[in-house]
C-alpha positions in Angstrom: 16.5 4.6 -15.4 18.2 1.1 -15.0 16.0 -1.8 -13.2 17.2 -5.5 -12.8 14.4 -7.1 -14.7 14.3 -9.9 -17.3 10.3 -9.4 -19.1 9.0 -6.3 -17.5 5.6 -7.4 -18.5 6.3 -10.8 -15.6 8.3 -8.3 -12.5 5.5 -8.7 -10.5 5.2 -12.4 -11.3 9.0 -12.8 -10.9 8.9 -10.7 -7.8 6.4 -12.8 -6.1 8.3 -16.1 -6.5 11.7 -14.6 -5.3 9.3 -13.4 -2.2 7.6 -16.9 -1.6 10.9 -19.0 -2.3 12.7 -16.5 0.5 9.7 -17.0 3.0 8.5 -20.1 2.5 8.4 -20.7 6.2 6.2 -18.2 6.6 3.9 -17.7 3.6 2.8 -19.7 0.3 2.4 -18.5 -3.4 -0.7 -19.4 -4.8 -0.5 -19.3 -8.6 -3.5 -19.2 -10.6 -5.6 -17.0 -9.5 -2.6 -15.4 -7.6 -2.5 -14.7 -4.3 0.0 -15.3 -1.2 -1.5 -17.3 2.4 -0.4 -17.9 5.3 1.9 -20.7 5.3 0.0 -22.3 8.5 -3.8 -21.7 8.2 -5.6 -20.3 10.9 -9.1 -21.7 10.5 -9.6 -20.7 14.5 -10.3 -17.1 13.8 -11.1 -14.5 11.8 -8.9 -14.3 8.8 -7.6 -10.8 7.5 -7.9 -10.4 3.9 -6.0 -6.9 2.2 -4.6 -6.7 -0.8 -4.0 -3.9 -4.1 -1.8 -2.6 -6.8 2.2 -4.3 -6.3 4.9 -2.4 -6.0 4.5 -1.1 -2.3 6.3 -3.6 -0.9 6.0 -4.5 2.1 2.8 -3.8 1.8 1.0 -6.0 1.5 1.9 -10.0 1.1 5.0 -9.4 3.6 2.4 -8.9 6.1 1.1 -12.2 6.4 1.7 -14.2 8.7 0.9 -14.3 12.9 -0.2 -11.6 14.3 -1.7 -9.9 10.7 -2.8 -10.7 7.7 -4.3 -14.4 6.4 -4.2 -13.4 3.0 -3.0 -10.7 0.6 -4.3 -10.5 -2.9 -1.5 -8.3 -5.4 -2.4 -6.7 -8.6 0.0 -5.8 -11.2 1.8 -2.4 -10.4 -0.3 0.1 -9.1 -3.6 -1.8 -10.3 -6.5 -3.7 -8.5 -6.2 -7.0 -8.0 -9.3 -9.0 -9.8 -12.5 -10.0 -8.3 -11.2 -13.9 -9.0 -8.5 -13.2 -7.1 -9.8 -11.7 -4.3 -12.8 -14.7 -3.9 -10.0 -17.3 -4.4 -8.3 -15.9 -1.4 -11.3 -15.5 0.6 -12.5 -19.5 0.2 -8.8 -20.3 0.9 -8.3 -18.8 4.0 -12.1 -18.0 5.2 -13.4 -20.0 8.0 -16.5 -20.2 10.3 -15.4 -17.2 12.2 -15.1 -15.2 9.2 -13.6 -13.2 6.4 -12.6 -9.5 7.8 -11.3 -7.6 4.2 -9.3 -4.2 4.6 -9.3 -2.1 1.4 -7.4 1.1 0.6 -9.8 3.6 -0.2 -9.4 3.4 -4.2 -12.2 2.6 -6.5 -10.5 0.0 -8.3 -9.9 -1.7 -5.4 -13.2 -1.3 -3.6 -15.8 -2.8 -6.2 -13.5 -5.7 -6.6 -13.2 -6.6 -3.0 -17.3 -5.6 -3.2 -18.0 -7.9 -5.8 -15.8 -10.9 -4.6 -17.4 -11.1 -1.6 -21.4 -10.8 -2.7 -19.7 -14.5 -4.6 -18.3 -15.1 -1.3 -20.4 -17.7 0.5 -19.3 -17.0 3.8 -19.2 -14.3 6.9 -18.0 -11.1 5.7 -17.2 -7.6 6.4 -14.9 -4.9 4.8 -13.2 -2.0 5.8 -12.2 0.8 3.9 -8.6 2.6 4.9 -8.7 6.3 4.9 -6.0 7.7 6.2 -4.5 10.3 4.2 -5.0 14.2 4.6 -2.1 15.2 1.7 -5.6 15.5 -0.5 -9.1 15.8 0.1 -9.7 13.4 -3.3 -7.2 12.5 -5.9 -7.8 11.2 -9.2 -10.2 8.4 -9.0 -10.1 8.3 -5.7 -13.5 10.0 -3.9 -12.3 11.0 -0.1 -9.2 10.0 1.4 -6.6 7.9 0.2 -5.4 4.9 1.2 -1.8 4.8 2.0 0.8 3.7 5.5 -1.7 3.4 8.1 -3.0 0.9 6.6 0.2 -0.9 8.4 -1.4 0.0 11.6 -4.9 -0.9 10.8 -3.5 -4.1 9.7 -1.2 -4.9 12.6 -3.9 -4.1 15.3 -6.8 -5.6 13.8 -4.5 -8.7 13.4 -3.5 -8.9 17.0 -7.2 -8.9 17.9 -7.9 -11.8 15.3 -5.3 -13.6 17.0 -6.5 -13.5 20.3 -9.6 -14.6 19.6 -11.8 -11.6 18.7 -15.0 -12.0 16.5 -15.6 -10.8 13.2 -18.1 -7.8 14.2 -15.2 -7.1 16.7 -12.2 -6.8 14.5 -14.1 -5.3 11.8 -15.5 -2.4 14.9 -11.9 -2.3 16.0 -10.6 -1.9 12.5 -12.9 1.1 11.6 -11.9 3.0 15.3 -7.8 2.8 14.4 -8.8 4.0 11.0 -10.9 7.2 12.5 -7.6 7.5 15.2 -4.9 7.7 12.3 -4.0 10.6 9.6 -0.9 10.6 7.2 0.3 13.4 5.0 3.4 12.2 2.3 5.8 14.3 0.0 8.0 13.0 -2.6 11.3 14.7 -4.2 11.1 13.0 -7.3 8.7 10.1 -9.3 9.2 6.7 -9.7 8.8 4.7 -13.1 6.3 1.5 -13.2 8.6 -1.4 -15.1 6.6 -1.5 -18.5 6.5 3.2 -18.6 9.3 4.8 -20.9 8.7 7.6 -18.0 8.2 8.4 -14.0 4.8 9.2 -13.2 5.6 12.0 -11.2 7.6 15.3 -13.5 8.9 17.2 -10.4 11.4 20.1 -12.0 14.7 20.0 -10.5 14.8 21.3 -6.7 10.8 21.1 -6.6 9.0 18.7 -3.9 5.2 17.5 -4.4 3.4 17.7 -0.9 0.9 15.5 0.0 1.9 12.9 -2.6 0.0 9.5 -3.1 1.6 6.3 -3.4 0.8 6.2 -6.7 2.0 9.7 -7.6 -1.1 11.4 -7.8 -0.7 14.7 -6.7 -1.0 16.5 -3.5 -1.4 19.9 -1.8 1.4 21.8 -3.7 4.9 22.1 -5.3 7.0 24.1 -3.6 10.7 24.2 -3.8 12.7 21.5 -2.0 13.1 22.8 1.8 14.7 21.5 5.0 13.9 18.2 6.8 12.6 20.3 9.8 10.9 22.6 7.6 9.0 19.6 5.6 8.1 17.7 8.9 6.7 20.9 10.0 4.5 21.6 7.5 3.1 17.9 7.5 3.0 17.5 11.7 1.1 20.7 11.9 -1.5 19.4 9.3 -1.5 15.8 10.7 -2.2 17.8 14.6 -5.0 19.7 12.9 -6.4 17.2 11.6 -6.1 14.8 14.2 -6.6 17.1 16.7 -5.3 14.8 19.9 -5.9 16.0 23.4 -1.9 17.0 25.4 -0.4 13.5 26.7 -2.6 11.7 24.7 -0.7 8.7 23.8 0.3 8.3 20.0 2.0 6.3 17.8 4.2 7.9 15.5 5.1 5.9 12.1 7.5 7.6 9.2 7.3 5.6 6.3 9.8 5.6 3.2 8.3 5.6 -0.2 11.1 3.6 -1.3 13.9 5.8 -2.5 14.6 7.3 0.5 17.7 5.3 2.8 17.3 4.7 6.5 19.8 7.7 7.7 17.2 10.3 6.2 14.3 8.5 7.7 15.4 9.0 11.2 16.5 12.6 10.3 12.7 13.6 9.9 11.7 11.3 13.0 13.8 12.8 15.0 12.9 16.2 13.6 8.7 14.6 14.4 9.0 13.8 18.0 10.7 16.9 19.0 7.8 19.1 17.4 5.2 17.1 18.6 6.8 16.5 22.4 7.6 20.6 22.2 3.5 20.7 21.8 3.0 19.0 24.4 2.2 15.6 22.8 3.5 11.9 23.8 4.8 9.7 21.2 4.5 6.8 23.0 5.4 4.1 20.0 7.5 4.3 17.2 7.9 2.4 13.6 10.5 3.8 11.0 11.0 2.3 8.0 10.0 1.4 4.0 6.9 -0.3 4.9 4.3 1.4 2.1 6.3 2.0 -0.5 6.2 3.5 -4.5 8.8 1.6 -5.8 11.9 3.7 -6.1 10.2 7.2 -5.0 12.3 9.3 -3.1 10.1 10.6 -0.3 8.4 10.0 2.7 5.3 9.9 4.8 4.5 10.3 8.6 1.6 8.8 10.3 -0.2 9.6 13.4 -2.5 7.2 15.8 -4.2 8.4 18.8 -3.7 5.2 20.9 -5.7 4.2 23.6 -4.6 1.7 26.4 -6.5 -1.1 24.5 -4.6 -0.5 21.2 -1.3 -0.1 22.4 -1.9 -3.8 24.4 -2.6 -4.9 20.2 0.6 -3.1 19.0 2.4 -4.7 21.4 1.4 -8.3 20.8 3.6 -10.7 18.9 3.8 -10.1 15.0 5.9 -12.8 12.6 5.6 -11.8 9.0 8.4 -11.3 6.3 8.1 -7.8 6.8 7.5 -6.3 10.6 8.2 -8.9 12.9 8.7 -8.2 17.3 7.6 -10.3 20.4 8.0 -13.8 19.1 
């Protein structure tokens, strides 16, 4: 497989100056240790610290900005991001309202973000993202992945930093959209890290992983590739069963590319989503389709659910400007 690269051993280096360069009115590359700010620094409020392995993109530097993150600390490709980087980022952007860190739920990532902040001299709290049912544990992972709600953990926790909310207050509102949200992926095919001679998913040809992480790691099953309104059933019916909402409960339905996957198909399985869940007797109140947690080239896709509540929606709905979900502004 081709990739436009010059030393695969620097993409994610080279990637994050192209990013910087292209929003520099927006966010700021900081080089050694590396991490990307906020352009404009919010010392006001609580800052929002996230951050993990590259190659998810959007996720998660082309969410800083207004309205989200203050801070996002990248690791190379599907790796942790250090504990220097991490505390770097923290005394850049931290203030006297605090430092409010959202980690996917992988180990890697969670005793670095745990051991930056015991050097962290400042208010703290952390909150681990959880949100994916495709496996009960995968790899090193103990639990629940990780994966695209952290986009709407990130976004509404934002929104509440903005307006003024305390640290014990995002961090509380934070851990309730993470209990409100479930996501279940599948993937058609791999996708190959710049420095592997390989994918790091074999799928045989016509086969479909369900429940894939964003790294790969494997989910529920192979089964042979299916319809669209066969695979969103299968994954709506576990993310209902799991979620269990209440009929007319308002919810907030996200389907997320994994980065191979082009905009037309996306909107196949949305539309394919909303009519199972309206025929239930469900209300998909918000939308958001897109490649917004992605796994490099992987062709495949996720869906998210949030049970939203009149509070969150008001959060959803405030003004976002990042590089990569922007509305209201």
């Amino acid at each position: 497989m081709s990739k436009f690269l010059n030393d695969p051993a620097d993409a994610v280096g080279e990637s994050l100056r192209g990013f910087a360069r292209c929003h520099a009115d927006m966010v700021e590359l900081v080089g050694q240790p590396r991490f990307v700010r906020r352009r404009e620094r919010a010392s006001h409020k609580v800052a929002l610290i996230s951050g993990g392995g590259s190659g998810h993109d959007p996720l998660h530097a082309g969410f800083v900005g207004r309205g989200m993150l203050d801070a996002a600390v990248p690791g190379e490709v599907f790796s942790s991001p250090s504990v220097e980087q991490i505390l770097a980022a923290a005394e850049a952007v931290g203030g006297e309202a605090g430092v409010l860190c959202l980690v996917k739920n992988y180990s890697g990532d969670i005793m670095n973000f745990e051991f930056a902040m015991e050097m962290f001299g400042g208010r703290h709290s952390t909150v681990i993202i959880e949100d994916d049912i495709g496996a009960a544990g995968g790899g090193e992972t103990v639990g629940r992945r990780g994966v695209a709600g952290t986009v709407v953990v990130e976004k509404i926790a934002g929104a509440a930093a903005e307006r003024g909310a305390t640290l014990d207050e995002c961090a509380e509102l934070a851990r309730s959209v993470v209990s409100a949200t479930r996501t279940m992926g599948v993937a058609l095919g791999g996708c190959r890290v710049p420095t592997a001679e390989r994918p790091n998913l074999a799928l045989a040809e016509g086969e479909m992983e369900i429940g894939v992480g964003i790294h790969g790691e494997p989910g529920r099953r192979r089964a042979p590739i299916a319809s669209a309104d066969a695979i969103v059933g299968e994954l709506t019916e576990s993310l209902v069963a799991d979620l269990a909402p209440r009929p007319g409960e308002p919810l907030l339905l996200f389907v997320n590319g994994l980065g191979g996957t082009p905009p037309m198909e996306l909107h196949i399985l949305y539309d394919a989503a909303a009519r199972m869940l309206e025929a239930g007797g469900l209300l998909v109140v918000r939308s958001l389709v897109g490649s917004y947690v992605t796994s490099l080239e992987m062709p495949g896709a996720s869906i998210t659910l949030t049970r939203m509540t009149d509070r969150l929606l008001g959060l959803w709905d405030d003004p976002v400007v990042t590089p990569g979900l922007r509305w209201g502004a």
